[in-house]
N, C-alpha and C positions, 0 to 999 in steps of 0.2 A: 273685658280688660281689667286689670287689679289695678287699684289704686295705691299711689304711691304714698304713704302718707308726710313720708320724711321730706319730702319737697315740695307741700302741697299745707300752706300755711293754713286755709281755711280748713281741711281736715282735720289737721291737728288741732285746731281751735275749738273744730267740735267734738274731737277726742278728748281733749282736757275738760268738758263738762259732763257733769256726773247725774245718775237721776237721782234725785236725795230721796233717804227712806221716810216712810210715812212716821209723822212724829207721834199718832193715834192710831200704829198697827196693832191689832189685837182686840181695840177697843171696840164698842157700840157703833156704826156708825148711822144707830136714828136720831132723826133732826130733834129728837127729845132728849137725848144726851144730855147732860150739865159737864162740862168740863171745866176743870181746874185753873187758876190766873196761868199756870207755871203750863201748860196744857197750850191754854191760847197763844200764849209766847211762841212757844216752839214751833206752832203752826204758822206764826205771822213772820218768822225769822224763814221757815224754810220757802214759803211764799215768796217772800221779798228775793230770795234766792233765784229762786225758779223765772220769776220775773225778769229781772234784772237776767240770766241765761239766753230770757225767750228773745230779750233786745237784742242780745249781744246776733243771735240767731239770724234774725231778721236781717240786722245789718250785713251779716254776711250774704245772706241768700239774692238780696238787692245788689249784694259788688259782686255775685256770682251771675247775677241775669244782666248785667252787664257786661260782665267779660264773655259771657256766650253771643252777647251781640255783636260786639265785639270781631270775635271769634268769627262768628255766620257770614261777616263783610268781611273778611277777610281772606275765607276759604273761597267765598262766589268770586272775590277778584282773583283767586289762584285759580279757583277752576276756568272764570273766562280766558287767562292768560294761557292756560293746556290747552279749551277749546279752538282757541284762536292759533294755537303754533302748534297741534301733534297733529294735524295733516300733512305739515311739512315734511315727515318722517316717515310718510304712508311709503309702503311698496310702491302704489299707482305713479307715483310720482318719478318714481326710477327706473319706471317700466318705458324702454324703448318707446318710440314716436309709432315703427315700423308694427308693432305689436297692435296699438291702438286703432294705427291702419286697418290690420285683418281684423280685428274684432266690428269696427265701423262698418267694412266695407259690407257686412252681410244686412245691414240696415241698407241697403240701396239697391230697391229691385229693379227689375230688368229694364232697360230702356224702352222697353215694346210697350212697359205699363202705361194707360192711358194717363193714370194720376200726375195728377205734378202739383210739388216741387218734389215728390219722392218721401222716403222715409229719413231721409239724413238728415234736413233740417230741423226737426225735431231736435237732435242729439246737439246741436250748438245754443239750445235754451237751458241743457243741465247745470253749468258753473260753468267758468271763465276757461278754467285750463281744460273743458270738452271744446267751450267753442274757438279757443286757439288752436287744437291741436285739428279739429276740425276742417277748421281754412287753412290750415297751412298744410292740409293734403290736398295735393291736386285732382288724385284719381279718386277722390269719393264724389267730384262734381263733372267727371265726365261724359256722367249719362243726359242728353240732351232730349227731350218729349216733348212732341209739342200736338196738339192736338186739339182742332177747331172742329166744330158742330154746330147743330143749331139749337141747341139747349143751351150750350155752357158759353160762360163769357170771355171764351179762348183765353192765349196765354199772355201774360204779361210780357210786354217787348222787356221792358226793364229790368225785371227778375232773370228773365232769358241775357241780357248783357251779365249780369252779376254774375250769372252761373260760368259763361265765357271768361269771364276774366279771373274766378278761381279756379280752375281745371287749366290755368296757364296754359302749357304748350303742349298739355296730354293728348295724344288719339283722342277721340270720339267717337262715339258710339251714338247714334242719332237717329230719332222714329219721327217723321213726320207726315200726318194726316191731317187732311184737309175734307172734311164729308160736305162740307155748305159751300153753295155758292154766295150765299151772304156775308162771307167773311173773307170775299177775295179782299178787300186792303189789309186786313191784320195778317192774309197770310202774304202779301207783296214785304211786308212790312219785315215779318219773319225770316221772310227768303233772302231779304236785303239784308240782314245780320248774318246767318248761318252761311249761305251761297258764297261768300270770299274766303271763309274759313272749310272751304271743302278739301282743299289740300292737308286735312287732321281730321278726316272722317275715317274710321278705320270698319265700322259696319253704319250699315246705312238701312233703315228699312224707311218704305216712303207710300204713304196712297196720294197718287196725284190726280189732279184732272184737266181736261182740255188746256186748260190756261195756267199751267205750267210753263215756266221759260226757265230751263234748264244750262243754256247756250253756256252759262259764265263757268260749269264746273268742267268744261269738257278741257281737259289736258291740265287738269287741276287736280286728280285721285292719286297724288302717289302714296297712301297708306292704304286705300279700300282695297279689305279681304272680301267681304260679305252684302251682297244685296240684295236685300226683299222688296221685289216694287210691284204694285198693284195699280191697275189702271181702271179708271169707270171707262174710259173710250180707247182706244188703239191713238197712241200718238208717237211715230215713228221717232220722231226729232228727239224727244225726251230721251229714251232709250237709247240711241245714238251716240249723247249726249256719253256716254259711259264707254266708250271706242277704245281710251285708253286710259288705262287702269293698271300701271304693272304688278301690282300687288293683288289682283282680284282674282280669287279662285272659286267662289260661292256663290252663285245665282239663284233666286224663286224669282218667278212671275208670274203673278194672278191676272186673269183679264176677266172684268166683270161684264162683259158683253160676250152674246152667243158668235159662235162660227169660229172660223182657223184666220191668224194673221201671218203677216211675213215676218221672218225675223230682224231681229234688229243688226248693229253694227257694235255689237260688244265681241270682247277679245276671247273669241272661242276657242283659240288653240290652247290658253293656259289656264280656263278654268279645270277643275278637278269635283267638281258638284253643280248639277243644276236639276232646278225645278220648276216646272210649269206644268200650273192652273190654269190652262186654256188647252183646248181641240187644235192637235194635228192632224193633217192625215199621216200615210205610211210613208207616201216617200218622206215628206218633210222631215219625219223622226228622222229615217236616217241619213236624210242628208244634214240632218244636225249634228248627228251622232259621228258622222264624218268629218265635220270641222272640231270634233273635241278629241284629241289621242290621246287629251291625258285623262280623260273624265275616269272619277274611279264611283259616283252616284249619280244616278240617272234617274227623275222621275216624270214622266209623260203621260196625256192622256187622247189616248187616238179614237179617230171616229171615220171614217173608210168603208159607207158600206162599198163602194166598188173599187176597192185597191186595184190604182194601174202601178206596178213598180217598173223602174228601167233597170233595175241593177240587175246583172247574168251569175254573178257569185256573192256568199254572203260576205256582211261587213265586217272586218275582224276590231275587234275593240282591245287593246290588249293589256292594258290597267281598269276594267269595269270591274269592279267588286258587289255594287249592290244595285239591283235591276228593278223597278218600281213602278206596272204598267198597269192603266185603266182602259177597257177597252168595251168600247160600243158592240163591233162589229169584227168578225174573220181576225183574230186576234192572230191563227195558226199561219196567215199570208206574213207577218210581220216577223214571227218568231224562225221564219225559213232563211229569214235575208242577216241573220244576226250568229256573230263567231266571238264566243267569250270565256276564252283560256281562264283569264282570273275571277270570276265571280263566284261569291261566297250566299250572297243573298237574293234571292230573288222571290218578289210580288205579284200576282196578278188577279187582277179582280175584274173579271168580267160581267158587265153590264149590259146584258142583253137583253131585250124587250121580253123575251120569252124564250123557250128551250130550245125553242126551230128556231132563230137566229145565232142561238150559241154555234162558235166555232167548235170544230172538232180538233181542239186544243192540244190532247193527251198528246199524238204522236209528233205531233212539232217541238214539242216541249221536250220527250224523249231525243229526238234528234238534235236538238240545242246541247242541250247535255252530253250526247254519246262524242257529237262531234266535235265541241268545244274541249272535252279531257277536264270540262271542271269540276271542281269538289263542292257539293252544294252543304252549306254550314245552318242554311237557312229557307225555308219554304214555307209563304203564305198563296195558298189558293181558294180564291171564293169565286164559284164557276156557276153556272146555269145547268148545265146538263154534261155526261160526257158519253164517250164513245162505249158501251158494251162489247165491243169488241174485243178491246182493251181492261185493263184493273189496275188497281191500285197496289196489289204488289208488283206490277213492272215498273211501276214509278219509282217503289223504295227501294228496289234492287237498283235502280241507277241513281239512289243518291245515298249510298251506306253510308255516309258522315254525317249526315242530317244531324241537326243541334236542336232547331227546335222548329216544330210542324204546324202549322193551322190549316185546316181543310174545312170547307162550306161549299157542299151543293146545292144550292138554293131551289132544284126541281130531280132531285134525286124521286128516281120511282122505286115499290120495295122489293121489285125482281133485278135494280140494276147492280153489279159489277161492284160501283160505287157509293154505295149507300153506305150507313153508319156501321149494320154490323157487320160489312165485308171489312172495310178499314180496320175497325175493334179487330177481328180474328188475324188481319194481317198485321197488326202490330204487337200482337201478344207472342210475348217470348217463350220458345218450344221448350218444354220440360227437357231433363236429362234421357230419355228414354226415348223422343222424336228427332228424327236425323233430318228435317228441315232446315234451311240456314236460316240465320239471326239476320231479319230485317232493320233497319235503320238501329243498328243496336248502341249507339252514344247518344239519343233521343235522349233531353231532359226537358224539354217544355212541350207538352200538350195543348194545341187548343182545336176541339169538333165540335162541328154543329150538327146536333141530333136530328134526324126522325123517324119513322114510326117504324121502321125497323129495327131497331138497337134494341137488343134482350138485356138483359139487365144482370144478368149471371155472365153473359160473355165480355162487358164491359168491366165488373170486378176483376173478372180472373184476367184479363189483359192487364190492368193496373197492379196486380197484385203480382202475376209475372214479372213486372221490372222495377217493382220495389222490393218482395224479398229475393236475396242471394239465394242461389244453389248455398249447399256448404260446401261441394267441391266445385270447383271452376275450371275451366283447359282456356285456353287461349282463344278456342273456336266457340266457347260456349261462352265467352265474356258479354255482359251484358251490363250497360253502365245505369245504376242507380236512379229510376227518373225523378226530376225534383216539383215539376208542377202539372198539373192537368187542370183545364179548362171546360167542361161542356154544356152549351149552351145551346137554346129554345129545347128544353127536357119537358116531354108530355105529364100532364098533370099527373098521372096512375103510375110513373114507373118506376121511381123510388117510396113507392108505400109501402112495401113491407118490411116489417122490422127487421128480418137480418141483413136487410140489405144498408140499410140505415147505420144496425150498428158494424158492418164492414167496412165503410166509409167512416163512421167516426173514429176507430179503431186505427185505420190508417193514419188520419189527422193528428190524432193525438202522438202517432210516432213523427209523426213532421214531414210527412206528405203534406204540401199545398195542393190544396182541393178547392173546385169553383163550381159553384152549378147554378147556371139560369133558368130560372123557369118560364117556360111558354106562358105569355098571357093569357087570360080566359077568351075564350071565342076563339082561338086559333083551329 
């Protein structure tokens, strides 16, 4: 920055002094010199000068560290006066309530978490206007957890009010677990706050036990969409308790105890999703399946080794969309009695002691499909054994829309029908020159489980089929791009040699998703 001099009195002051010249330039200057009276003079004259400068100097330098102090208290109270009021002016400040909403809201994880009080209250310890704006949203304190054990020193009754009475008059959302019997009064205690507030529960997941009394909520649900409730024992009354509900369309039930129960008295015409974690047999499925028309998810898990069924024709379902079955035993007795026009997805995992109890699954499963006219988007199969009679291309020919495939034989033999490399060659798309038709040709998710029959050249070249294009295409020869593949328990030996290795990197790198697990040692 130039200095001004014209305005700037002490400048000037030191402009107007001059360095005087030496009145002995030229001369000797060793201390042995003899100089002259008139010599001395001149020296003591321009001394006295210089002098009398150096004060004048001083003085100023003292009124200039002055005004810099000055100065320095003056600037720190202007800069606290900016620090104190240019927040006032922030964007944050003018930013919508609604904004701050969605940015809060993702500090508040799911209600299922066991944690409490969550991650939100964190955020009303940052400044004043986080924690106004905080409490003054209702839905960031609607998530309600409560959760007793026998370690942790359960929840605070009182934090639990506080949290009810900022979440004002929001739905709820509400997880409550109870694992100890030692903590029945804090949870009576719990029950007595929450339980008259059930009329604003709008999901509910709950593990109870025996000494649950549910009685107060029954014709009190009119918000509950959604319930997850887990039982350590079968208690009818509980469940019951849930009769009417005219908003609920989402059920799970877990029963932590072996064997089949009876169902309860929940409003099965209008849910549209259920699920249970406990053993039916066959009929029961579908006499459940008969009290739901509207169910469009369905997950069960059956155990029958002697299916007696009474029904003479199968069930028709006719909003099922995704079908989700565990099965013990004779899974094919179950798949005979079932009519499902809309389904898109469908699961089965059978669980069978060994290969001799697996059903002989394949051709019920065909018949499901041919007979129902549906379009399957989705097929996960994890079997035991299947029929040689049968293959796996009759299966992809009756589901050519297939989206995306997971197959596991869990006792595949290496002469059967169904092992990995009959799959691999039934999925690999026929070059331009073989007049084979294109099996499940919109396939973009991959996932197989290997064994010891899979060759390792007919697994690339299947993958490599429906990643690269023909350059010409027909309509008959379209084959849709696959986007991921899966294969998993892979034998130690099969991908060791290098070109195979870099065939698979090589794909990756163009943005194939590629997965491979490897078999443990000892398998």
């Amino acid at each position: 920055m130039e200095l001004n001099t014209a305005t700037c009195a002490c400048i000037a002051k030191a402009d107007g002094i001059s360095i005087p010249s030496s009145p002995v330039l030229g001369l000797s200057s060793n201390c042995n010199t003899h100089f002259t009276f008139s010599q001395n003079a001149q020296i003591r004259s321009a001394l006295s000068q210089v002098h009398c400068d150096l004060a004048q100097l001083d003085d100023t330098l003292a009124h200039l560290e002055l005004v810099q102090q000055r100065l320095r208290w003056k600037r720190k109270a202007l800069q606290s006066f900016s620090d104190a009021h240019i927040w006032l002016l922030s964007s944050l400040r003018s930013m919508p309530v609604e904004i701050y909403a969605e940015i809060f809201s993702y500090f508040n994880r799911s209600y299922t978490h066991a944690s409490l009080p969550g991650e939100i209250l964190p955020l009303t310890h940052v400044c004043q206007l986080w924690r106004h704006i905080a409490l003054s949203i209702p839905t960031l304190w609607d998530q309600i957890t409560v959760f007793l054990d026998h370690s942790g020193p359960g929840t605070n009754v009182e934090w639990l009010k506080v949290r009810l009475a900022r979440a004002s008059d929001c739905p709820l959302s509400v997880c409550l677990q109870c694992l100890s019997y030692d903590k029945q009064s804090s949870w009576n205690a719990i029950l007595d706050i929450l339980l008259p507030v059930s009329n604003r529960w709008r999901h509910l997941t709950i593990h109870v036990g025996p000494q649950t009394d549910f009685s107060r909520i029954r014709n009190n649900l009119a918000l509950l969409e959604d319930l997850e409730i887990t039982f350590t024992n079968p208690v009818q009354a509980i469940i019951n308790s849930f009769d009417i509900a005219p908003m609920l369309n989402s059920v799970s039930e877990t029963s932590l105890h072996s064997g089949s129960r009876t169902l309860g008295l929940l409003p099965w015409t209008q849910l549209s999703a259920y699920h249970a974690n406990h053993l039916f047999s066959h009929q029961q499925c579908l006499d459940l399946l008969g009290q739901m028309p509207n169910i469009i998810t369905f997950y069960a898990m059956l155990e029958d080794p002697t299916p007696q069924l009474s029904r003479r024709s199968p069930l028709r379902c006719p909003q099922l969309k995704k079908l989700d079955l565990w099965s013990d035993y004779k899974l094919s007795h179950f798949l005979n009695y079932l009519e499902l026009p809309s389904l898109k997805e469908l699961s089965i995992d059978e669980c069978g002691r060994s290969a001799e109890n697996s059903s002989e699954w394949e051709p019920s499963l065909l018949s499901l499909i041919h007979s129902s006219s549906c379009v399957l988007k989705t097929l996960v199969l994890k079997v035991q054994s299947a029929n040689d009679q049968s293959n796996i291309a009759g299966l992809l020919k009756a589901t050519p829309r297939l989206d995306i495939f997971q197959f596991e034989m869990r006792s595949a033999k290496a002469d059967s029908s169904w092992n990995s490399e009959r799959v691999v060659q039934a999925l690999a798309a026929p070059s331009a020159c073989r007049s084979r038709p294109h099996l499940v040709p919109e396939l973009q998710f991959l996932t197989l489980m290997c064994d010891r029959s899979l060759l390792v050249h007919s697994f690339m070249d299947m993958i490599e089929s429906r990643w690269r294009m023909p350059s010409i295409e027909t309509p008959e020869s379209h084959v849709t791009r696959i986007k991921s593949i899966s294969l998993h328990r892979i034998p130690a030996p099969l991908f060791e040699d290098q070109e195979s290795l870099n065939r698979v990197e090589q794909l990756a790198c163009e943005g194939l998703e590629i997965k491979f697990v490897k078999l443990a040692p000892g398998w």
